[in-house]
C-alpha angles and dihedrals in degrees: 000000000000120000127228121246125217091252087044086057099046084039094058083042098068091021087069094038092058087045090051094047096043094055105027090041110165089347151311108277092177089051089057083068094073113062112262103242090055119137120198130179105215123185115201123205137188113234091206139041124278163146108262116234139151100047082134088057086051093052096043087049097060095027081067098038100031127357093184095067103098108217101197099191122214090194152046134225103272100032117135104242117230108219106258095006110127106240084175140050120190114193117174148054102017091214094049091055096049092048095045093038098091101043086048102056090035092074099040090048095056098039096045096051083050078053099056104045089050079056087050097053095032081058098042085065110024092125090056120084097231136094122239109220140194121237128216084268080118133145096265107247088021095072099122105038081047088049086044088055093053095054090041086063105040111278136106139238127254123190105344078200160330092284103054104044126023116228107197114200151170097286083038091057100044087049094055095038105245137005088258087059102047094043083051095050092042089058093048086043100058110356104212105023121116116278115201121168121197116235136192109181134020098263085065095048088057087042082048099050093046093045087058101245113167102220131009124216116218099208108201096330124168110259091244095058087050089055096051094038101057092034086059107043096021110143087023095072140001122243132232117183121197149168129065089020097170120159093258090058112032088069083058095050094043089063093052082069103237110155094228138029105193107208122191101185083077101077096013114056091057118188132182114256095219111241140159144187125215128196105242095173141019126194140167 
């Protein structure tokens, strides 16, 4: 499992807070119709299958709401979720675990489906040796829970932004005046610091390799031109391939050797995981 970093943790912090704010508002009003001393005992399941990710969100969530609801997990960030099996048990205020109930499930829903198509893609290509990565195509504010969920289910991070990796490309290129230019200035800009250039034929791969560039990325090239490219300049430079990555086509891209596919459908084409959570006890 992933681990949490301390600006993941102050990122899930304030990430909460604003969720809480933006549905509970000045009260709710729904929550006033159960008495306020009211226990319940909840179970929440998942109706899919699924790779289990957010239970830090869902914490956060009723540690800010409501410390004394007790979340006794049944499983861990990166299990693989059984249709109709509980992964989560709520005991407490009844009033606390229906308000918080929707923010709650709202980020594990999100992230685990994040996690499970990373699954998806890590698995499509297991016996490569390659890595799958994410792209920036992220939920804006949700960068780094959507960047924790690919690595929960098996893929890799590319740039977390526009400040730790540079990512020349086409409109780069034309600004600076040619890839040899921009690869020059980047080195002088941040030495040290990872240097990729976006092709798009295989002129611009040689100009790319002699500039210095780091990694080269192979944007919807034909498999043919993958294959020469990374057989002729193969220990000089590592290869991304990217663009109309489908699952027909990424097996066929993993065989042409290139070190990376980037794949943007994994953080953004988000779907709901379906889940729900069912009252098994009341009290008072």
């Amino acid at each position: 499992m992933a681990t949490l970093s301390n600006s993941l943790q102050d990122h899930i912090s304030k990430h909460v807070q604003a969720s809480l704010e933006e549905d509970i508002g000045s009260g709710d009003i729904t929550a006033k119709l159960i008495p306020t001393d009211n226990t319940l005992t909840a179970l929440v399941i998942s109706r899919e299958p699924a790779v289990l990710c957010g239970r830090a969100w869902a914490d956060e969530v009723f540690a800010q709401l409501d410390p004394s609801v007790s979340l006794e997990w049944l499983a861990d960030d990166g299990d693989e979720l059984t249709p109709n099996e509980p992964f989560l048990k709520l005991s407490g205020n009844a009033r606390s675990i229906l308000t918080g109930e929707r923010t709650a499930l709202n980020y594990i829903q999100m992230l685990s489906y994040t996690a499970t198509i990373s699954r998806h893609y890590a698995n499509m290509v297991q016996d490569a040796s390659l890595t799958i990565l994410d792209t920036r195509k992220t939920i804006p504010s949700l960068r780094l829970a959507q960047k924790y969920a690919i690595k929960v289910g098996g893929a890799s991070n590319h740039r977390v932004g526009l400040y730790d990796a540079f990512l020349i490309k086409e409109n780069h290129i034309m600004a600076a005046g040619s890839i040899t230019a921009a690869v020059t200035q980047a080195q002088s800009i941040a030495p040290g610091k990872t240097i990729e250039v976006e092709t798009e034929n295989l002129v611009e791969v040689e100009e790319a390799v002699n500039a210095g560039a780091d990694i080269i990325m192979l944007d919807n090239f034909s498999l043919e031109d993958m294959r020469f490219a990374v057989n002729k300049y193969q220990g000089k430079v590592k290869f991304e391939a990217s663009g109309n990555m489908t699952d027909a086509h990424i097996k066929d891209v993993a065989s042409t050797g290139v070190d990376f596919i980037s794949v943007g459908a994994l953080t953004k084409h988000v779907q709901a995981i379906d889940l729900s959570l069912r009252v098994v006890k009341e009290g008072i």
